[in-house]
N, C-alpha and C positions, 0 to 999 in steps of 0.2 A: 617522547618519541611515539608510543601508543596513540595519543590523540593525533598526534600529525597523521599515522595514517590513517586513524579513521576517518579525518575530514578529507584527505584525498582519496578515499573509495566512493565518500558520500559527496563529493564535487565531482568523479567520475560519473555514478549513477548521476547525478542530477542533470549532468551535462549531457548523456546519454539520449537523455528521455529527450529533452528539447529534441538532440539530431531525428532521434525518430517518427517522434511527431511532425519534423518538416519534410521526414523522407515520405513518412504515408499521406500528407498532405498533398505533397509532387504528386503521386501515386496517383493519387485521384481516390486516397478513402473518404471517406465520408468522417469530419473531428468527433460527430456521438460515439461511431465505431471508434475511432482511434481511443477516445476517453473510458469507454467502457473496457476497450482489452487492457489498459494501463489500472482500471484500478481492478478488474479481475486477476490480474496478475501478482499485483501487491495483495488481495486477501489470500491468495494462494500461501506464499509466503510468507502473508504472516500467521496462517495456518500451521505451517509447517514450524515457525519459529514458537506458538504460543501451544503446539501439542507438546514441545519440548519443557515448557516451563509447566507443566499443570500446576503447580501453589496457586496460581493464581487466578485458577477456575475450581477452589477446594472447592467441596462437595455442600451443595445448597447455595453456592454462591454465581453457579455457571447462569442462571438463568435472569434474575438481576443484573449482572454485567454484560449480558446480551441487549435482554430489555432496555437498560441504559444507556447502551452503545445507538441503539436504534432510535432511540429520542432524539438523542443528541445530533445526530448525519440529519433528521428530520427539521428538527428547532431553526437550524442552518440553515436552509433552502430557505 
């Protein structure tokens, strides 16, 4: 039962974002604008998700897993 609703939270969020992106599109935003506030929003929270877990920024390790994160979004492009 747990997994069921996590997949319909995460079929709600996912379903979400589409309508929004068609609503600010209507709009007349600009899709860079609309792409930039969806993934500022998402580091928001997952800021807010990963202050909670610190183990896994133990100490000497926060900056390697930065550096790493930033290669990787990089390598991508």
């Amino acid at each position: 039962m747990r997994n069921l609703v996590r997949f319909g939270v995460m079929s709600l969020i996912w379903g979400l974002i589409w309508a929004a992106i068609k609503f600010g599109l209507d709009a007349g935003a600009p899709p860079f604008l609309l792409a930039g506030l969806r993934y500022l929003l998402t580091a928001a929270f997952l800021l807010i998700v990963v202050r909670d877990l610190r183990s896994a920024f133990a100490e000497g390790r926060s900056g390697r897993i930065i550096v790493s994160a930033l290669l990787s979004i990089r390598s991508s492009d």
